[in-house]
N, C-alpha and C positions, 0 to 999 in steps of 0.2 A: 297504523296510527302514526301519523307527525308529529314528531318533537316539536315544541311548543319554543321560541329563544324570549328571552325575558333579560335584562340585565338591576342589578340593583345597585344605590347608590347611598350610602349611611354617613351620617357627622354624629360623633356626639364628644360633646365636651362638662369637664367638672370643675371647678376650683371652688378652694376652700379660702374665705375670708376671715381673719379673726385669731385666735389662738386657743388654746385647752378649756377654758372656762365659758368663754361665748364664745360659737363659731357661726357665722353663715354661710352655705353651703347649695350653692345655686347649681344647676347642670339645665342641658339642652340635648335630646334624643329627637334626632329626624333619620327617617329612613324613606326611600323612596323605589317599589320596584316596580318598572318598567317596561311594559308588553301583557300580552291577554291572554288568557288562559294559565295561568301560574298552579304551580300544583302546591298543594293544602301546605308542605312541610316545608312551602319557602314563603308563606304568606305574612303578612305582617300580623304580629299577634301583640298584644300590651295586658297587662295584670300581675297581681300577684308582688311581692314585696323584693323580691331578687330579680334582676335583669338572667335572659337564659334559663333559667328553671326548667320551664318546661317545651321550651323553643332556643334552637340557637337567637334565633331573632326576635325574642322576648322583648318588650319593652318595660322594663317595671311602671307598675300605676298604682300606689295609695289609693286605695278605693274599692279595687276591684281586687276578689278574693283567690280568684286564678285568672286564667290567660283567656280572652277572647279576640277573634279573628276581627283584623281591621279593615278599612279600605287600603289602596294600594300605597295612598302618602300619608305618611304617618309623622306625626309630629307629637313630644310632649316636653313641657318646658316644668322643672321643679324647684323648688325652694325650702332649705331644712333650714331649724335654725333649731342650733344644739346649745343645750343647756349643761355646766356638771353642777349636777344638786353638792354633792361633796364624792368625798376618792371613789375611786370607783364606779360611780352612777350619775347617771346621763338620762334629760327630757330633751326628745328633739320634736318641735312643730313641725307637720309636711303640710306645702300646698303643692299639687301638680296640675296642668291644665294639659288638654290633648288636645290636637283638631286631626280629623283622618277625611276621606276625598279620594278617588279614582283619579281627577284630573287635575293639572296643576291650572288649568285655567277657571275651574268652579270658585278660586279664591277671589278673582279677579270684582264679582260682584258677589261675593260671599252668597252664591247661590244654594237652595234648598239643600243641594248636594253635600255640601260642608256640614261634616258633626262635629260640633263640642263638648269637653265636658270636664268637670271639675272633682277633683279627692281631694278629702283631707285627712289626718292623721296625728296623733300624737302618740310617739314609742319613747318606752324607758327601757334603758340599755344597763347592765350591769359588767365588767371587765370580771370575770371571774378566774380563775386558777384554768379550767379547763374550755377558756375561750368568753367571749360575749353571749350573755342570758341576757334575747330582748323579746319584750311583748308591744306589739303595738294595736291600738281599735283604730279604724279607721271608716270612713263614710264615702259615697261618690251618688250627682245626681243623677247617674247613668243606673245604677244599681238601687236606690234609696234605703240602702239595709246599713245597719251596721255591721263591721265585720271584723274577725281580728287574724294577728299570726302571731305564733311562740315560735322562738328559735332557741337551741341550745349548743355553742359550741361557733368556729368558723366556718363559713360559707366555702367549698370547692368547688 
């Protein structure tokens, strides 16, 4: 069997606008990997409320309740916008949108190839003594379920 070469090529950026009481909270995840045959455990995956989870190459998706395998270019653009109701407690609105594609040229006439798709999300986040207690529900037209995640403590 031959080794397969492939090379990949990832942007993502965050800023926060705003300060403690209202923030807005934009980011932009593209990854894109490059050649055929790619084996499962480098493929591009997106779901699930933490980026990584359950891939180094995870993409977080609002929406979606674990991790499911993309095409090769992967794109999702997201927007929180945090609320503190009072000390300690936090509502943040999530929209994120994705588009995924094998080729960078199926963009060109946003042929059939091109998938889309839309999450949203609202999580209440608590600061407690032994880390951040957050619950969020969230929806996606890819999945049409509701679905949710509790966390207790920081993310490693």
């Amino acid at each position: 069997d031959q080794i397969k070469h492939y090379h990949v090529a990832q942007f993502d950026a965050k800023k926060v606008f705003g300060g403690e009481s209202v923030a807005f909270i934009p980011s932009v995840n593209v990854r894109a990997v490059l050649g055929d045959n790619v084996p499962v455990p480098f493929m591009n995956t997106m779901g699930g409320s933490l980026e990584g989870r359950y891939f180094d190459q995870q993409m977080a998706f609002i929406g979606f309740t674990n991790s499911a395998v993309m095409s090769n270019i992967l794109g999702v653009g997201r927007a929180d916008l945090r609320f503190k109701l009072y000390r300690n407690n936090f509502i943040t609105a999530i929209y994120n949108y994705a588009l995924t594609t094998d080729k960078v040229r199926d963009f060109q006439n946003w042929s059939d190839k091109v998938y889309d798709c839309h999450g949203v999300g609202l999580q209440y986040t608590y600061n407690s003594i032994v880390g951040p207690l957050c619950l969020n529900v969230h929806w996606s037209d890819y999945t049409k379920k509701v679905g949710y995640y509790v966390s207790i403590g920081f993310d490693f």
